[in-house]
C-alpha positions as CSV (number, residue, x, y, z in Angstrom):
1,X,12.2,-34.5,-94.8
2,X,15.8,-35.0,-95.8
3,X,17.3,-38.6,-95.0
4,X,20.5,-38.5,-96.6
5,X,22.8,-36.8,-93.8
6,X,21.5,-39.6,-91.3
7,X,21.1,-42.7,-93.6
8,X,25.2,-41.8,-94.7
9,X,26.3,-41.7,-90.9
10,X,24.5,-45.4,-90.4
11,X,25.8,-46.7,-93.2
12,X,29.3,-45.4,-92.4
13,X,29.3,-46.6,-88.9
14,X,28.2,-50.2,-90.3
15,X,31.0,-50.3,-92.5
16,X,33.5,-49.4,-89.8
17,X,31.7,-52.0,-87.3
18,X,32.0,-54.4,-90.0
19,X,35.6,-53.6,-90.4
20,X,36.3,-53.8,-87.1
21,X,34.3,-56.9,-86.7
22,X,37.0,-58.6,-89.6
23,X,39.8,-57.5,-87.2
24,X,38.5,-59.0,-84.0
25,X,37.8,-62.2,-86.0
26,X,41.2,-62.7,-87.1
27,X,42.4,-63.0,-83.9
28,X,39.4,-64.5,-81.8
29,X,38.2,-67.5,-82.3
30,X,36.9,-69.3,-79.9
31,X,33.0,-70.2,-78.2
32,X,32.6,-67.3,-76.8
33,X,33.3,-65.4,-79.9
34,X,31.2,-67.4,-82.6
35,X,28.1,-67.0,-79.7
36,X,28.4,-63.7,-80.1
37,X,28.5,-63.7,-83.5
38,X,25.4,-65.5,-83.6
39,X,23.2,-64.2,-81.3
40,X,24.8,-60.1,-81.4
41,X,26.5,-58.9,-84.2
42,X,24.7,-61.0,-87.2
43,X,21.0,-59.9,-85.4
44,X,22.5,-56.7,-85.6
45,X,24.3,-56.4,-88.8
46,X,21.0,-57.7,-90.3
47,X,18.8,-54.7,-88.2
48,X,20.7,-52.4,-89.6
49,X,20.6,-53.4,-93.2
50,X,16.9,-53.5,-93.1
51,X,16.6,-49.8,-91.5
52,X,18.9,-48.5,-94.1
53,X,16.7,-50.1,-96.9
54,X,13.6,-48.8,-95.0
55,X,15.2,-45.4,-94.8
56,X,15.5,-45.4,-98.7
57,X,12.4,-46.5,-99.1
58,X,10.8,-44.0,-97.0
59,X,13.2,-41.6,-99.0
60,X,11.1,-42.3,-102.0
61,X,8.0,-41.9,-100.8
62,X,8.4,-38.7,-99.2
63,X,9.9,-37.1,-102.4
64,X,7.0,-38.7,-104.0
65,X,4.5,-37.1,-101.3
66,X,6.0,-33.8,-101.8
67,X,6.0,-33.5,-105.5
68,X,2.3,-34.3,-105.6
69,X,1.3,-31.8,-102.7
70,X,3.9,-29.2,-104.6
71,X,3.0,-30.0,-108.3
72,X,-0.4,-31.7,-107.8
73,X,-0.8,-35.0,-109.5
């Protein structure tokens, strides 16, 4: 199982949202804003940090499962 085509396209749409968060802060700042900071886009931004190190992880272990089932360990 390859995880490097899908794990690229999170990352990169994180980045952008991230981005694109910065922007949207610049300009709005208000309650609203910082409450949806707080209870969205952090909770979020944190989710998807821990799926991308969860991917890699998994990453490892599945080169690891198929080198012993190839190579026998």
């Amino acid at each position: 199982m390859k995880f490097g085509a899908s794990r690229s396209q999170l990352y990169d749409a994180q980045q952008t949202a991230r981005v694109r968060w910065d922007e949207a802060t610049a300009t709005w700042d208000d309650q609203a804003r910082r409450d949806f900071q707080e209870a969205i886009w952090l909770p979020l931004d944190d989710h998807v940090s821990a799926v991308l190190r969860a991917v890699d992880l998994l990453s490892v272990l599945f080169t690891q499962v198929r080198n012993e089932c190839e190579f026998g360990s």
